[in-house]
C-alpha positions in Angstrom: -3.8 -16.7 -13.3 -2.1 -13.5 -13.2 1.1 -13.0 -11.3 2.0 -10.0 -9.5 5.7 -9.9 -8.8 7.6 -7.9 -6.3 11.3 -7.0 -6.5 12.9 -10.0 -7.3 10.6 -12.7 -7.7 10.0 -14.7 -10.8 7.3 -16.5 -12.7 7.2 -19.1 -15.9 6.1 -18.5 -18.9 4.2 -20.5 -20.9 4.1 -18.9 -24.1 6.5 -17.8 -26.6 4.8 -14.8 -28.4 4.6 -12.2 -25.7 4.2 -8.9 -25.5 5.2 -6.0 -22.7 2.7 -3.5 -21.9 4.3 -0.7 -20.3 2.8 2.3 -18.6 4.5 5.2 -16.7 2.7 8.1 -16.6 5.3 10.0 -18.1 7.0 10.3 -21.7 9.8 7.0 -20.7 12.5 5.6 -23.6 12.2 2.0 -23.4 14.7 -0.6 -25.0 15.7 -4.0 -24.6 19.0 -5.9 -24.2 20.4 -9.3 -25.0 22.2 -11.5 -22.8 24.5 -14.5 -23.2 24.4 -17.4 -20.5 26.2 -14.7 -18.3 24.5 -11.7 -18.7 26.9 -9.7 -21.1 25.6 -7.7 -23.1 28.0 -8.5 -26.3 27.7 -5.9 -28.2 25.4 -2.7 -29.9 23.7 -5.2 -32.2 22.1 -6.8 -28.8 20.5 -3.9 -27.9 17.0 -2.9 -29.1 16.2 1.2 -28.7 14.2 3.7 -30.9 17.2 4.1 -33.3 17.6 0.4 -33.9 14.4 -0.8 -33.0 14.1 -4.7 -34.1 16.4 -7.6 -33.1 15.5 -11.1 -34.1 12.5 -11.8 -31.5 12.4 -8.8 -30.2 10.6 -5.0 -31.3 10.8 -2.1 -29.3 9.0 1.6 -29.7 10.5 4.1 -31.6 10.2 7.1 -29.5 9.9 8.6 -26.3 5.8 8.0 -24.7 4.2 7.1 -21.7 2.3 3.7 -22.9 4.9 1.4 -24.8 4.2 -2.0 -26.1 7.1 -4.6 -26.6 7.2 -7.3 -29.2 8.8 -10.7 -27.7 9.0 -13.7 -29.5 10.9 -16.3 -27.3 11.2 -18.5 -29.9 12.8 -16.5 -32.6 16.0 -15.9 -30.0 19.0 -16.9 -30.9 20.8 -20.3 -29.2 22.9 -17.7 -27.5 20.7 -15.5 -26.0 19.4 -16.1 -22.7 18.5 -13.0 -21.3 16.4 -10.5 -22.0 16.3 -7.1 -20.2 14.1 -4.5 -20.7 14.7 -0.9 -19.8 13.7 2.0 -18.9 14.9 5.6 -19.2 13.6 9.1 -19.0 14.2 11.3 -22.0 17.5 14.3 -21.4 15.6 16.3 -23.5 12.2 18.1 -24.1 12.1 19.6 -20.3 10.7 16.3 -18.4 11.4 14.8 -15.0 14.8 14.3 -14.2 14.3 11.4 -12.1 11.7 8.5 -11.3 11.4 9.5 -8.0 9.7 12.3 -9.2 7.0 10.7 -11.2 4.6 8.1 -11.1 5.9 4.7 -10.4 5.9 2.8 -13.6 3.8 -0.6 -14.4 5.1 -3.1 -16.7 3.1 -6.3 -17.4 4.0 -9.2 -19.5 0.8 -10.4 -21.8 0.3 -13.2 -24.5 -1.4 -11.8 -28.0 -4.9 -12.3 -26.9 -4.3 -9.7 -23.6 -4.6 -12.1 -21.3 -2.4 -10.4 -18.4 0.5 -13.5 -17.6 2.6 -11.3 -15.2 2.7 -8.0 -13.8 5.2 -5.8 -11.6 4.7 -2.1 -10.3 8.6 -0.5 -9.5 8.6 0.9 -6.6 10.7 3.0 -4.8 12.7 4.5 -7.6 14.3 7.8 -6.1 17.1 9.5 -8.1 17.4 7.1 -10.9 17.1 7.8 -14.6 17.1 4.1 -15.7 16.2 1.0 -14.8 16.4 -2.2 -15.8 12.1 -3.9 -15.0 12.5 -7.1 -16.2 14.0 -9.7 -17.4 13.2 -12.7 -19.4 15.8 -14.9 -18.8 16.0 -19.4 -20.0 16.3 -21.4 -18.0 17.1 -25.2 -18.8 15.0 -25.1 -21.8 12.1 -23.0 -20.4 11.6 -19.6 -20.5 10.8 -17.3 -17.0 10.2 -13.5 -15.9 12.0 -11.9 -13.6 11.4 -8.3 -11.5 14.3 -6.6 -11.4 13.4 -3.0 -10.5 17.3 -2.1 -10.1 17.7 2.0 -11.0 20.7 3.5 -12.0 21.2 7.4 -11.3 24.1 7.5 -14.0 21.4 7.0 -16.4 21.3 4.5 -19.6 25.7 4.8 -19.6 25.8 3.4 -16.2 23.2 0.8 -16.5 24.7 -0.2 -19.9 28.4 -0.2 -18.5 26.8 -1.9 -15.8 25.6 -4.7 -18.8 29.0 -5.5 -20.3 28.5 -3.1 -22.9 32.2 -1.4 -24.1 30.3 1.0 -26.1 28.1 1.9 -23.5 28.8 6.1 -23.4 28.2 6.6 -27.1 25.5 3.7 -27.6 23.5 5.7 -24.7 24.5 9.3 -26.2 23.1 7.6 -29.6 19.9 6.2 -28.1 19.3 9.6 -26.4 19.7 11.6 -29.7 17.5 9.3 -31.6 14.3 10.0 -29.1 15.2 13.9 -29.2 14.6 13.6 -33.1 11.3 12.6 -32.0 10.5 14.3 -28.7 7.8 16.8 -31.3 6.3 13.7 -31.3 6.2 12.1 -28.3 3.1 11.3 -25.7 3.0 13.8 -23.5 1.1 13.0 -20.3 -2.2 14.4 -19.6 -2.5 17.2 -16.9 -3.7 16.0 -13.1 -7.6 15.9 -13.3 -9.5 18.3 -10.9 -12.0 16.9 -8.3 -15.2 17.1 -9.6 -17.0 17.5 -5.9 -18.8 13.8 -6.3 -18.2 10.4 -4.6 -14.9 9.1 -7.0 -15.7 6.1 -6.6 -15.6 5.3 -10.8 -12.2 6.9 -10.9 -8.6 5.9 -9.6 -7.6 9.0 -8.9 -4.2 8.9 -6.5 -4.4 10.0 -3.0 -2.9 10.0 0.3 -5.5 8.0 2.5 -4.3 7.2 6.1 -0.7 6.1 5.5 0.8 2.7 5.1 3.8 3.6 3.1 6.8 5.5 4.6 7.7 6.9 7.8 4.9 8.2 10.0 3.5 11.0 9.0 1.0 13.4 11.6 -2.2 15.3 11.3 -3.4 17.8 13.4 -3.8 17.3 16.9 -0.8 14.7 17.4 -2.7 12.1 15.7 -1.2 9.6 13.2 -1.8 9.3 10.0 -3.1 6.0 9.7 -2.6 3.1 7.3 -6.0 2.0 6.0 -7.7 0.7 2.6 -6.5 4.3 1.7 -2.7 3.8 1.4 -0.2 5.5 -0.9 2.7 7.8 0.1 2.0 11.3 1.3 1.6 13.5 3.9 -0.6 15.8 5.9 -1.3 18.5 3.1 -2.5 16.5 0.6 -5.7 17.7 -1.1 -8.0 18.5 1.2 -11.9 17.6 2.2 -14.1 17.8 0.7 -14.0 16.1 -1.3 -11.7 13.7 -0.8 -9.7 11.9 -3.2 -9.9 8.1 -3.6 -6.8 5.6 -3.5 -6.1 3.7 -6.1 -3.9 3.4 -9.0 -3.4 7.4 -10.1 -5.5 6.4 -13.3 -8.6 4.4 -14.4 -7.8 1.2 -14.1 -7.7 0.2 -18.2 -5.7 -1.7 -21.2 -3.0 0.3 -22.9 -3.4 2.5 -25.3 -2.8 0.3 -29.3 -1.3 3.6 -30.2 1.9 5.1 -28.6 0.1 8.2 -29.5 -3.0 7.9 -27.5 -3.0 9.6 -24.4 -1.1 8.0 -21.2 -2.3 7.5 -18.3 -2.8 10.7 -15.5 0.0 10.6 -13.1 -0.6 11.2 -9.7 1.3 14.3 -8.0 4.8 14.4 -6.3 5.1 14.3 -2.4 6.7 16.8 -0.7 9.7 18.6 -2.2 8.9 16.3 -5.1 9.2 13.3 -3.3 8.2 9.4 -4.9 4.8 8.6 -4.7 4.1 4.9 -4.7 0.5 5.6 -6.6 1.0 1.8 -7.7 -2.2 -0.4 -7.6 -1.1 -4.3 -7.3 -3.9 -5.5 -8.7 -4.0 -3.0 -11.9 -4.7 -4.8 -14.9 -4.5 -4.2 -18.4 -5.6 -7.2 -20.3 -9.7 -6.1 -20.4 -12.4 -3.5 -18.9 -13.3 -4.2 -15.6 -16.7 -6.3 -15.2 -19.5 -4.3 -14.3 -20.5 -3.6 -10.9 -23.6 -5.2 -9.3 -26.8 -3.7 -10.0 -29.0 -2.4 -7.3 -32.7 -2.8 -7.4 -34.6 0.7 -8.3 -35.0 2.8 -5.5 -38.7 3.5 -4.6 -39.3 7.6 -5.6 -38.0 9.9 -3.4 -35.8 7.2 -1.5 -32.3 6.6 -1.6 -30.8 4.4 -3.9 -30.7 0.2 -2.3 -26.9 -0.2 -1.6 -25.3 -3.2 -2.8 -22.0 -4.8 -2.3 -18.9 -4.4 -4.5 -20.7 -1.5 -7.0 -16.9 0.4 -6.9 -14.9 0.0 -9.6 -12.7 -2.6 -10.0 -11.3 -5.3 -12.1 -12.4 -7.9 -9.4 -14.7 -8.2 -6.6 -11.8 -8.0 -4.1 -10.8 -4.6 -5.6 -14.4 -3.2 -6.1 -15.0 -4.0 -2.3 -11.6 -2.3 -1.5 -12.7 0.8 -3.7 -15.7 0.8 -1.6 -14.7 0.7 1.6 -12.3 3.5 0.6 -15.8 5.3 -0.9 -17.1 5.0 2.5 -14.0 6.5 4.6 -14.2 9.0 2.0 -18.1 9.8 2.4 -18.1 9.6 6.8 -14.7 11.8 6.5 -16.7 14.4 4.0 -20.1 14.3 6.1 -18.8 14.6 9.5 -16.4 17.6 8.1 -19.8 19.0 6.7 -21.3 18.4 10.1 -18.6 20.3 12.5 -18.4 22.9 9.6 -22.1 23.9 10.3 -22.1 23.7 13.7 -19.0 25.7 14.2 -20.5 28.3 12.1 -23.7 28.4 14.4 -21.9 28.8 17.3 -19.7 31.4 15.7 -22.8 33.5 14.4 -24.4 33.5 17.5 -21.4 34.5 19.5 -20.8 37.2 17.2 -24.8 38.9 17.3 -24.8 37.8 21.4 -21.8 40.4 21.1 -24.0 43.2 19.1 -26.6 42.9 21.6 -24.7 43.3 24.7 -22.9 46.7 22.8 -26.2 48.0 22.0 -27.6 50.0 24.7 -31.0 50.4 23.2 -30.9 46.2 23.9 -31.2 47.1 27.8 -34.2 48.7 27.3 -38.1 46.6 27.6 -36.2 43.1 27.4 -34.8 43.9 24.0 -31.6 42.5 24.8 -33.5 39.2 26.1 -35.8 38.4 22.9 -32.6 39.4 20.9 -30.7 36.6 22.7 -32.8 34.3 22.0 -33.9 34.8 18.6 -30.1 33.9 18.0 -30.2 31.1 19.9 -33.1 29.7 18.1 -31.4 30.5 14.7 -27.7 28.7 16.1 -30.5 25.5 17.1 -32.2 25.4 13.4 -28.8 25.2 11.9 -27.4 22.7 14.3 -30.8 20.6 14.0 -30.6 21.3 10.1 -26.9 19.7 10.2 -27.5 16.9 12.2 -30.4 16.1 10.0 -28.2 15.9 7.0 -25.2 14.3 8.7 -28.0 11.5 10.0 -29.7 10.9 6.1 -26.0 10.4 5.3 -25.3 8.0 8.2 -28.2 5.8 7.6 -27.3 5.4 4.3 -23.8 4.5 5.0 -25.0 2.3 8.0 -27.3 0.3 5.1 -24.2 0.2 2.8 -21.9 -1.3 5.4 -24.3 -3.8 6.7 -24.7 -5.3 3.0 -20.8 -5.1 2.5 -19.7 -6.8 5.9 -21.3 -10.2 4.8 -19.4 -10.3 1.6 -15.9 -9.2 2.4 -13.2 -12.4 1.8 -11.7 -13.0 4.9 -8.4 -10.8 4.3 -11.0 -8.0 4.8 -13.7 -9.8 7.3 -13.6 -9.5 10.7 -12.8 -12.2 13.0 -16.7 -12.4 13.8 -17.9 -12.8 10.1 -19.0 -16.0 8.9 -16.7 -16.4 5.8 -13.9 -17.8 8.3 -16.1 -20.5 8.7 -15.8 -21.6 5.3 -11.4 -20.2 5.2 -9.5 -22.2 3.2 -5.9 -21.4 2.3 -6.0 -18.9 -0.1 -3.4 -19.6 -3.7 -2.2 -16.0 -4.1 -1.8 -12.8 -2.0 -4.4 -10.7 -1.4 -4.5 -7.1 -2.1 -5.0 -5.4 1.6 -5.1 -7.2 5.4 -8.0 -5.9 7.9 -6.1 -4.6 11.3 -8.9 -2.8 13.0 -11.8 -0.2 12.2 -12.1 3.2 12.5 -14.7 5.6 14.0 -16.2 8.7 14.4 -18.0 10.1 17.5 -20.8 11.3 15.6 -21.3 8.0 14.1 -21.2 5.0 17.0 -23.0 2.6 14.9 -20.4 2.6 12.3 -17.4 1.3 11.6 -15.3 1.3 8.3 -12.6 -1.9 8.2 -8.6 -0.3 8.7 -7.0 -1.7 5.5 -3.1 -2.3 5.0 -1.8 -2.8 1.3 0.1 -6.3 1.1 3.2 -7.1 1.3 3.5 -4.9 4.3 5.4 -1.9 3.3 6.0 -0.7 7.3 6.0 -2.4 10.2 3.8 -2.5 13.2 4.1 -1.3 16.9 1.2 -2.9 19.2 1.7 0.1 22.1 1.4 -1.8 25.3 1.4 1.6 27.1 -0.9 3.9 28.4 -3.2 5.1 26.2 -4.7 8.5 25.6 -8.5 7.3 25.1 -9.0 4.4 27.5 -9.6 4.4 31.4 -6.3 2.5 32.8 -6.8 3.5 36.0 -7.5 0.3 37.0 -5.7 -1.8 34.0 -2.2 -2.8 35.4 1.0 -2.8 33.3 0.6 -6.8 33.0 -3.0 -6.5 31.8 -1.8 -4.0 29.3 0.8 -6.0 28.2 -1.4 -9.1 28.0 -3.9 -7.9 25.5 -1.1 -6.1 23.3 0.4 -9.3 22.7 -3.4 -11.0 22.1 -3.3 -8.2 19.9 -0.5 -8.7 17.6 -1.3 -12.4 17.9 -4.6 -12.3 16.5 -2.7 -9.7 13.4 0.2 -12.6 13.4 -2.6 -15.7 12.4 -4.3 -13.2 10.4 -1.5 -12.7 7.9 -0.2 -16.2 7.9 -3.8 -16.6 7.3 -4.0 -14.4 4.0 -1.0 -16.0 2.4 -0.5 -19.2 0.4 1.3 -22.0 2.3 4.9 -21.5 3.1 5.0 -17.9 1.5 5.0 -16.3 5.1 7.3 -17.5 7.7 6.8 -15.8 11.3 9.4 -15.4 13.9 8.9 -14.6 17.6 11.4 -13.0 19.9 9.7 -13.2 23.8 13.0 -12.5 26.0 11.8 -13.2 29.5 8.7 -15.4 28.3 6.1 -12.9 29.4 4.2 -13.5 26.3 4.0 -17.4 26.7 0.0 -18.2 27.1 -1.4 -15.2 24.3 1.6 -16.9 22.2 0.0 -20.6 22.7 -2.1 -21.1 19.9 0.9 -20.3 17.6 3.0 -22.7 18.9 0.5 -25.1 19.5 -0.3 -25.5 15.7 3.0 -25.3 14.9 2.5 -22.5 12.3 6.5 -20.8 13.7 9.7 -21.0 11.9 10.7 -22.2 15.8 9.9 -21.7 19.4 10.2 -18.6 20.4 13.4 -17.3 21.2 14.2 -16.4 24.8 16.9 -14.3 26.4 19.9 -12.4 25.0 21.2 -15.2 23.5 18.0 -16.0 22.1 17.3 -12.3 20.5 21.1 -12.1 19.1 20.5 -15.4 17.2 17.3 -14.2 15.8 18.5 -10.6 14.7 21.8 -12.3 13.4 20.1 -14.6 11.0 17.3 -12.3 9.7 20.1 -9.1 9.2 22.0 -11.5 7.4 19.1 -12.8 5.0 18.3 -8.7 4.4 22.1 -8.5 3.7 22.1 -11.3 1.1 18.9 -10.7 -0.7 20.2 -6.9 -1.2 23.8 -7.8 -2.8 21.9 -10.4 -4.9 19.3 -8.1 -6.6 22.2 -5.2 -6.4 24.0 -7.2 -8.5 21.3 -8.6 -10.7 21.7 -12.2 -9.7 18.7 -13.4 -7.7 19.7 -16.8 -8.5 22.7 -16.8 -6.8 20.9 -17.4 -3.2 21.6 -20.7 -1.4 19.1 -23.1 -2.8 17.9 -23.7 1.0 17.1 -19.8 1.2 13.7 -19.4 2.4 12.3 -17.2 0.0 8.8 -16.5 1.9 7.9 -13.6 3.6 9.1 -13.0 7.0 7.7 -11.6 9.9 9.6 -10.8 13.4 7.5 -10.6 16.5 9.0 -8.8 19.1 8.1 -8.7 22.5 8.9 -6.6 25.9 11.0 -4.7 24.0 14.1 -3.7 25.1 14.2 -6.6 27.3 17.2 -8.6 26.1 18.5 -6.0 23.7 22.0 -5.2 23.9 23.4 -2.1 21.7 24.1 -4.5 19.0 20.6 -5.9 19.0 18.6 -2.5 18.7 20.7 -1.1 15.6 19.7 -4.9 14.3 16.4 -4.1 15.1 16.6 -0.4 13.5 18.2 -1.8 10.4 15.8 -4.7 10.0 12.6 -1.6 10.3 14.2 0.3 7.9 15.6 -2.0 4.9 13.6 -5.0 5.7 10.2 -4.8 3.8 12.1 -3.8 0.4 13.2 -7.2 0.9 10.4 -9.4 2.6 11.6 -8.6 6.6 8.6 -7.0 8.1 8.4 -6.4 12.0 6.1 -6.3 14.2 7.0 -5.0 18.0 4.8 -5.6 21.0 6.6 -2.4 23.2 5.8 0.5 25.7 7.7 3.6 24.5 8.4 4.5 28.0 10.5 1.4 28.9 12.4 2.2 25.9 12.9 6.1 27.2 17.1 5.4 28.2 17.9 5.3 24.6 16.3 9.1 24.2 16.1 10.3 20.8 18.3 7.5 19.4 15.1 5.4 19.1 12.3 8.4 17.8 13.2 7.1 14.1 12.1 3.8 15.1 9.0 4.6 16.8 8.3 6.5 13.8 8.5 4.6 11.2 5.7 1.7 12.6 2.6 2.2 12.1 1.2 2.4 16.0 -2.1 0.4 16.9 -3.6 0.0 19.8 -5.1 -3.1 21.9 -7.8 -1.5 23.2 -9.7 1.5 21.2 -8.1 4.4 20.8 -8.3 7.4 18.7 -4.6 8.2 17.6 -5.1 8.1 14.4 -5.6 11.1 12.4 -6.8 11.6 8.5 -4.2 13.9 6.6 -7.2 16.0 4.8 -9.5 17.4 7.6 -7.2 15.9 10.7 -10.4 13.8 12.1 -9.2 12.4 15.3 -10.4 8.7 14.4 -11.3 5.9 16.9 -9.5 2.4 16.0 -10.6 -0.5 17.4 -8.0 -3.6 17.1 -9.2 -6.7 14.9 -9.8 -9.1 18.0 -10.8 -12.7 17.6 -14.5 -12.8 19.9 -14.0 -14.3 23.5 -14.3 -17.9 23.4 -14.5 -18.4 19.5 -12.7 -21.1 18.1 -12.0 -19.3 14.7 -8.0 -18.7 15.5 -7.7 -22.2 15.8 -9.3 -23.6 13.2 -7.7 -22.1 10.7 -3.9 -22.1 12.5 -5.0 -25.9 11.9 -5.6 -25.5 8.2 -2.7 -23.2 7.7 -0.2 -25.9 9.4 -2.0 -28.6 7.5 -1.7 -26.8 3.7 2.2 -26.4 5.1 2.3 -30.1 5.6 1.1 -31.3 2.6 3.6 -29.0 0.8 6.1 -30.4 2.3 
C-alpha cells in the first residue's frame, strides 16, 4: 500500500533496490548525500551530483531535467552510512526560475524495480528557496525507513551543504553548478502551459484555482468567498476564466515518469499572483502504472444523451475518478449557468437598445408603428430567453441524471450524512483525499446540488459563523438558536473528520469557555472520541492554547533542524484539531495571539482550528483580528450563498453537511471510531 507522506512523517521500507522517481515540472539538479550515524556529511566523496554521479549504492542523473530517476541500493551502503538525503536544486544558469516558489511544487516518490509506488511526498510550500533537501533514507536499528523532509534553503546548494557538515561546501556547490551548466544545451526543458481546448477536461489534470482551500481567503465579485471545494489549489480571483473552466488536479496527466531524462516533463501549472507558489500538488498522483480505465456506459439510444455512469473521470482510483467528477460537474453547472445569464442579458440588452430606436423615431408614433415595433422585440428578447433556458434545462437534466448515479457510490469521506454507505462505515486504514463540508447551488438549478470538497490534511481552518447571515430569514432565529445550530454544525464536521481518519491519527480538542455548547457537544463526549473534556473558562482556554502553541513550537525546531526524531517519545504525532467556541469568551490578549499563531503556522504542522464565532462579538479588537477572519474558510449553519467561484463570480448557495433529524448515524460510528481507538491501545 502506497504511502503518502506529509512534512515530516516517515514510512519503512521493505526493499533494498529502490529507486526515486522525481518530477518537478521544471529543469531541477538533483543529487544525493551520505550521512554518518549523525548526519554529517564527511566529505565530497559522500556526495552524489551530475559531475560525480555514482557512489557505492547510490546513482544520480547527470544533468539538469525535470523527470529524474534515482538509483538506491540499500544494501550496497557502506556500515557507516546511515543517511541518505536527496536534493534538490534549481539550475543558476540557462535563464530558469530562481526560486521554487515560483514553480510547480515538486513530487518525489520512492518505488521498488517493478514500479510499484512504496512512498510518495509532494513539497509544498517552497517560497524563496533554491534547494531543498525531499527525503531522506535514513537506518534505523537494522531497518531501513523514508523520511519527508521538505526543508528549503534560500542560500541555495552552499547553504544546504554547509548546513550538512560539508567543509567544502562553497566550492563543492560552485562545482556541481558548473557541471549541469556544461549540460544545460541538453537539458529537459519543460513543455509550454497547454491552452483549453473549450471541452469538458475531465481526461486531463490541468491545474486550476477551484473554490479555494489553500491560503488566505481570497474574494470574488460581489463580496463572496472563494470557496474551498473538490476544486482546491492556490489562486485567486483572476484565474482563467469561464468558459471553460479549468479542472483541478495535479497540473499534469496523472502518469509514470518518463525512462528517459530526455522525454518531455511534465506541464507546470502557472504562478499565482506576482509569481506567487502554487500548490498544484495532487496527493494521490501516482507514477508506478496508467490509470485503470473508467467505467463503461451502456450505448446511448440515437439521438439521446449519453447514460451517465459513476467514476468515468480520470483517475488512478475510484476515489480520485469520483473526485475528478464531481469537479467535472462544478465545472459543467458553473459553464451552463454562465451560458444561461450570458443569453439572457444579451436579450434584455437588445431589446432595451431597439425599445430606444423606436421611441427616437418619430415615424414610430404614427398608425401604432411604435406598438407592433415594441413588441416584435419583445417577442425576439422571449425566443432567446426561451431558447436559453431550453439549453441550460437539456444541460441540467443531464447533470441531474449524473449526480443521482454518483451520490450512491461516493465513500463516505464524500457521502452525505444521509447516504447509505455510513451504514456499512468502518474505520478507514489511510487518509482520504478530500472531506465533504456542504453542497453548493445555483438558483437556476434547485434540484441540484454538487458535494463542497476540502483537500486533506486541512490546509486552513474553519469558521462556523454563528452570526447573522445575509441569505436566511433571522428575524425570528434568536442569537442562542443561531449559536446552537453553528455548534451542531461544526460538530457534525468534528465526527466527520475523526471519521475519515485511521484510529488515533486525529486527535480533537474542544475549548467551550462558559459551557454554552454542552448538549450539541454530547455525543463527543459521550463516546469518548476527545483528547479530554472540554475545557472551560480562562484557565481552561490558557491550558489548551499553551499546550498546542507549544507542540507547533517543537515540531517546527525539529524539522528546522532536520531531526524529527528528536520529539519526546510520548509526543502525539496525530493530527490535531482545536474546537473553539463563543469566541472571545475567555480569551485574554495572550490567548488571541495564541489563537492567531496556532491559524497561521498550525496546519504546516498538523494544528488545524476550527472556531464556532460571530464576527460582531469579536468587533473590540477592530482590525487586529481581519487577518484571522481571513484566513478560515467561513461556512455557514444554515444555507447561505457567501461563497463565490473566482472565474465567473457565481454567487453560490452552500448548504452545511448536517446529520438528518433523528438519525442515529453520528453515533454509530463515534462508537466505531472510539472502539478502533481502543483496540489500538
Amino acid at each position: 500500500m502506497t504511502a503518502e507522506l506529509v512534512r515530516g512523517q516517515n514510512h519503512p521500507l521493505s526493499q533494498a533496490h529502490l529507486e526515486i522517481r522525481v518530477s518537478a515540472g521544471t529543469p531541477v539538479v538533483v543529487a544525493a548525500t551520505l550521512g554518518d550515524d549523525g548526519g554529517t556529511v564527511r566529505g565530497v566523496e559522500w556526495v552524489a551530483h551530475p559531475g560525480t554521479p555514482t557512489l557505492p549504492g547510490l546513482e544520480v542523473s547527470r544533468q539538469a531535467a525535470a523527470d529524474h530517476r534515482l538509483a538506491v541500493d540499500l544494501d550496497a551502503m557502506p556500515e557507516s552510512v546511515h543517511r541518505v538525503h536527496v536534493l534538490l536544486s534549481l539550475p543558476q544558469a540557462g535563464g530558469g526560475p530562481v526560486r521554487f516558489g515560483a514553480v510547480a511544487a515538486p513530487f518525489v516518490a520512492v518505488t521498488g524495480l517493478d514500479g510499484s509506488e512504496v512512498a510518495s511526498y509532494t513539497l509544498t510550500g517552497l517560497g524563496s528557496e533554491t534547494a531543498v533537501v525531499a527525503l531522506e533514507l535514513y537506518r534505523r536499528q537494522g531497518a531501513w525507513k523514508v523520511r519527508a523532509v521538505g526543508q528549503g534553503y534560500a542560500g541555495g546548494l552552499a547553504e544546504l551543504l554547509t548546513d550538512q557538515g560539508l567543509p567544502q561546501a562553497q566550492q563543492l556547490a560552485s562545482g556541481i553548478h558548473e557541471a549541469v551548466a556544461q549540460g544545460l544545451a541538453r537539458s529537459v526543458q519543460a513543455p509550454p502551459p497547454r491552452t483549453a481546448d473549450g471541452d469538458r477536461s475531465r481526461q486531463t489534470a490541468a491545474s486550476a484555482l477551484g473554490p479555494d482551500q489553500s491560503g488566505p481567503a481570497s474574494y470574488g465579485t460581489q463580496d463572496h468567498q472563494n470557496p474551498a471545494g473538490p476544486y482546491a489549489s492556490q489562486g485567486a480571483p483572476g484565474s482563467p476564466p469561464v468558459p471553460p473552466v479549468a479542472v483541478p488536479g495535479t497540473g499534469q496527466p496523472p502518469g509514470p515518469a518518463p525512462a528517459d531524462p530526455s522525454a518531455p516533463g511534465p506541464t507546470p501549472p502557472p504562478t499565482g499572483p506576482a509569481g506567487g507558489p502554487i500548490d498544484y500538488s495532487h496527493p494521490r498522483r501516482a507514477t508506478s502504472a496508467p490509470p485503470p480505465p473508467p467505467p463503461t456506459a451502456p450505448p446511448a439510444a440515437p439521438g439521446q444523451p449519453a447514460q451517465p455512469v459513476a467514476g468515468d473521470a480520470t483517475g488512478w482510483s475510484m476515489e480520485e475518478r469520483l473526485y475528478n467528477q464531481i469537479w467535472g460537474m462544478f465545472e459543467d453547472l458553473a459553464r451552463t449557468t454562465a451560458a444561461y445569464r450570458s443569453a439572457v442579458d444579451f436579450a434584455e440588452s437588445r431589446l432595451e437598445k431597439e425599445i430606444d430606436q423606436v421611441l427616437s423615431d418619430p415615424r414610430s408614433r404614427i398608425g401604432g408603428q411604435g406598438d407592433a415595433a415594441r413588441e416584435a422585440a419583445l417577442a425576439r428578447q422571449t425566443q432567446l430567453v426561451d431558447q436559453a433556458r431550453q439549453a441550460l434545462d437539456r444541460d441540467l437534466a443531464q447533470l441531474v441524471a449524473e449526480a443521482d448515479v454518483v451520490e450512491p457510490a461516493l465513500p463516505p469521506a464524500f457521502a452525505g450524512w444521509d447516504n447509505p454507505v455510513w451504514h456499512a462505515y468502518r474505520v478507514p486504514m489511510e487518509i482520504p483525499m478530500a472531506l465533504r463540508i456542504g453542497d453548493l447551488g445555483l438558483p437556476e438549478s434547485d434540484r441540484l446540488r454538487i458535494p463542497l470538497l476540502v483537500r486533506l490534511p486541512l490546509e486552513r481552518g474553519l469558521w462556523i459563523d454563528s452570526g447573522r447571515t445575509a441569505m436566511a430569514d433571522d428575524v425570528f432565529v434568536d442569537t442562542h438558536e443561531r449559536r446552537r445550530l453553528a455548534m451542531e454544525s461544526a460538530v457534525a464536521h468534528t465526527a466527520r473528520l475523526l471519521a475519515v481518519y485511521p484510529a488515533d491519527e486525529f486527535t480533537v480538542h474542544v475549548v467551550d469557555p462558559a459551557g454554552s455548547g454542552t448538549q450539541a457537544l454530547a455525543p463527543l463526549v459521550r463516546a469518548g472520541v476527545l483528547a479530554a473534556p472540554p475545557a472551560r473558562g480562562a484557565a481552561g482556554v490558557a491550558d489548551v492554547l499553551g499546550r498546542l502553541t507549544q507542540r507547533v513550537d517543537l515540531v517546527q525546531m525539529a524539522l528546522r533542524g532536520g531531526v524529527p526524531d528528536s520529539l519526546p517519545p510520548d509526543f502525539d504525532t496525530a493530527q490535531q484539531l482545536l474546537v473553539v467556541n463563543d469566541f472571545p469568551h475567555g480569551f485574554d490578549d495572550r490567548a488571541v495571539t495564541q489563537l492567531r499563531y496556532l491559524a497561521d503556522e498550525g496546519p504546516a504542522v498538523g494544528v488545524h482550528l476550527m472556531m464556532v464565532a460571530d464576527r460582531e462579538d469579536a468587533a473590540g479588537y477592530g482590525p487586529l483580528l481581519d487577518p484571522l477572519w481571513r484566513s478560515l474558510l467561513r461556512l455557514t449553519p444554515v444555507p447561505d450563498d457567501h461563497l463565490a467561484d473566482p472565474w465567473v463570480g457565481h454567487a453560490w448557495t452552500y448548504e452545511p453537511a448536517l446529520v438528518p433529524p433523528g438519525s442515529g448515524v453520528l453515533d454509530m460510528v463515534l462508537r466505531q471510531v472510539a472502539a478502533a481507538r481502543t483496540k489500538r491501545s
